[in-house]
C-alpha positions in Angstrom: 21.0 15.6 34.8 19.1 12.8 36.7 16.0 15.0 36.6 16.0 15.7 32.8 16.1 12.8 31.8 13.4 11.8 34.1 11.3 14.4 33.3 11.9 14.2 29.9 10.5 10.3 29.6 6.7 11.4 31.8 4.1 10.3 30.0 0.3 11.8 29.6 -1.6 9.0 31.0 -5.1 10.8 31.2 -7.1 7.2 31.0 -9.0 8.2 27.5 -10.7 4.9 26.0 -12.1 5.7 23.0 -15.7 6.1 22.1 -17.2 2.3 21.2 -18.2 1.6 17.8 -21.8 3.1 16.9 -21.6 6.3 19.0 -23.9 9.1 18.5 -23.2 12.9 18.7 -26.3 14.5 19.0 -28.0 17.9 21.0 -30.0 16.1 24.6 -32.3 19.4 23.4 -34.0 17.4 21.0 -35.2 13.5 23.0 -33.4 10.7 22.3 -34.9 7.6 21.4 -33.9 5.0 23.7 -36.3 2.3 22.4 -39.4 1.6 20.1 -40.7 -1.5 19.3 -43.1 -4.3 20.3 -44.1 -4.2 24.2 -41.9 -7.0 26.0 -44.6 -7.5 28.5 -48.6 -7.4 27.8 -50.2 -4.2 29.2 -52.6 -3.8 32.2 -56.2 -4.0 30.5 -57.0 -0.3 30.0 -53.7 -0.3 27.1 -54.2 -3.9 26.4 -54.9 -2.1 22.7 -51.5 -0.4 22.4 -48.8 -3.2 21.9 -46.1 -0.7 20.4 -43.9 1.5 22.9 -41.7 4.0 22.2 -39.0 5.6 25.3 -37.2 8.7 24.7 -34.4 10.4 27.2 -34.7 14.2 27.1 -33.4 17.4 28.7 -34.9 20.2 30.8 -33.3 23.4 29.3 -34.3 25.8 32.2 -33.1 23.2 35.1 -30.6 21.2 33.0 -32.3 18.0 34.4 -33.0 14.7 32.6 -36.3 13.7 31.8 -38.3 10.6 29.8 -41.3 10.2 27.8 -43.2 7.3 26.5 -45.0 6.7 23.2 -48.2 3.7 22.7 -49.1 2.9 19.4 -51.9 0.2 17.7 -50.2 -0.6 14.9 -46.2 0.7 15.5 -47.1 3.5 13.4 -49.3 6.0 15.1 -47.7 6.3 18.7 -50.0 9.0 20.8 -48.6 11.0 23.6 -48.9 8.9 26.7 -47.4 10.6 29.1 -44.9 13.6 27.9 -43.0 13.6 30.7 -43.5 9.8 32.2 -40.9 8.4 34.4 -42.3 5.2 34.9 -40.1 2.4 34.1 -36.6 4.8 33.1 -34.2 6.0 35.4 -31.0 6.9 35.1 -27.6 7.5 37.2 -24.5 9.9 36.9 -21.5 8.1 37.6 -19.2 11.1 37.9 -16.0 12.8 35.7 -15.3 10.8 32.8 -13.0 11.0 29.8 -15.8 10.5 27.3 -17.9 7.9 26.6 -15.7 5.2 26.3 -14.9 5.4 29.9 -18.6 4.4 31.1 -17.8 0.7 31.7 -20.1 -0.1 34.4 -23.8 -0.3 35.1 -24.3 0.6 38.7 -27.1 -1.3 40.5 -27.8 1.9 42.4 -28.0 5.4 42.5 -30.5 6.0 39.7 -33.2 8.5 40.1 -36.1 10.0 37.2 -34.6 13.2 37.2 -30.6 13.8 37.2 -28.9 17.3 36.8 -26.4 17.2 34.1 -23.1 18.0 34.1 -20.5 18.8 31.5 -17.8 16.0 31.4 -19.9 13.4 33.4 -20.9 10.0 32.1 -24.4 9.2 32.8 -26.2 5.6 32.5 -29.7 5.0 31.5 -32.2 2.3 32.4 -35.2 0.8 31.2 -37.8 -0.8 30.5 -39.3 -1.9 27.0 -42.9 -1.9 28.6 -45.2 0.6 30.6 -46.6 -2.8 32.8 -43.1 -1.9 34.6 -44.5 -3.8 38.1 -44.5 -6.8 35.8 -41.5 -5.9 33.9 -38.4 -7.1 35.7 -36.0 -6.5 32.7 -33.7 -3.9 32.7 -32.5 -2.3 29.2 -29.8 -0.1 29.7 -27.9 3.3 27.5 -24.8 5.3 28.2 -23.9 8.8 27.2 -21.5 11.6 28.4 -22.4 15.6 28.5 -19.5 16.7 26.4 -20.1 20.6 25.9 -23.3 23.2 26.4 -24.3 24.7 23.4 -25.5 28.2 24.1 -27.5 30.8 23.1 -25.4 33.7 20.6 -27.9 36.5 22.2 -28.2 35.4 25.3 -25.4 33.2 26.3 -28.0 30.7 28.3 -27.3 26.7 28.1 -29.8 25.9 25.7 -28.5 22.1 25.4 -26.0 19.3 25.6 -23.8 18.0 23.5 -23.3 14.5 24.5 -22.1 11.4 23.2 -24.5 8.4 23.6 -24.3 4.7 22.7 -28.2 2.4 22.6 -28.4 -0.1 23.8 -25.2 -0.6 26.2 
């Protein structure tokens, strides 16, 4: 009797938190902006004439790896390609099986690399900076997100992206 009642009174203690307030869902398929807006630190002379800076987080479809552009602009209108596929200044660091977004808490101080694989039902943290002059640029900006699902292909059944979660900035 001792062990039904017991039994009877466990309860699911799975540690969700909810998502925060202002939480995206959106396909990593398609970048991310992370951050666009006015340089925080002057450029070295040859991009002296590009003030504006743009930083997107993206995904590698065919390696299921992370990767990061930047964007300059003149005016913050007309941002050129850069650098398509420019690490510099943007790293960012799995921090292992999560609940879901909410339950990225923490901003490690290591661990972060330009390229992460991605794993369904991990929580991820992004850092960066709002600059390309990122020897100059000691400021870290940071993002979270959290792979919740794959979406994949109806004819071929291949991961073409990752449903995550994603909160900027964090």
């Amino acid at each position: 009797m001792t062990i039904v009642l017991f039994s009877s009174c466990e309860k699911d203690n799975d540690n969700t938190v909810a998502d925060p307030s202002g939480t995206i869902t959106t396909n990593l398929a398609s970048p991310i902006l992370l951050y666009e807006g006015m340089a925080t630190v002057p450029y070295v002379t040859q991009y002296q004439t590009y003030p504006y800076i743009q930083r997107y987080l993206g995904m590698d479809n065919s390696t299921l790896t992370t990767w990061f552009q930047v964007k300059l602009a003149t005016d913050g209108v007309g941002y050129i390609n850069w650098d398509v596929e420019s690490s510099e200044g943007s790293e960012v660091a799995n921090i292992g099986t999560m609940k879901g977004l909410g339950n990225v808490t923490v901003k490690p101080s290591n661990g972060y690399t330009t390229n992460c694989s991605l794993e369904k039902g991990h929580g991820y943290v992004v850092r960066y900076k709002k600059s390309y002059s990122t020897s100059s640029d000691t400021t870290f900006y940071y993002a979270r997100f959290y792979v919740v699902d794959w979406y994949t292909s109806s004819t071929t059944g291949g991961i073409i992206g990752a449903k995550i979660t994603y909160q900027s900035p964090f």
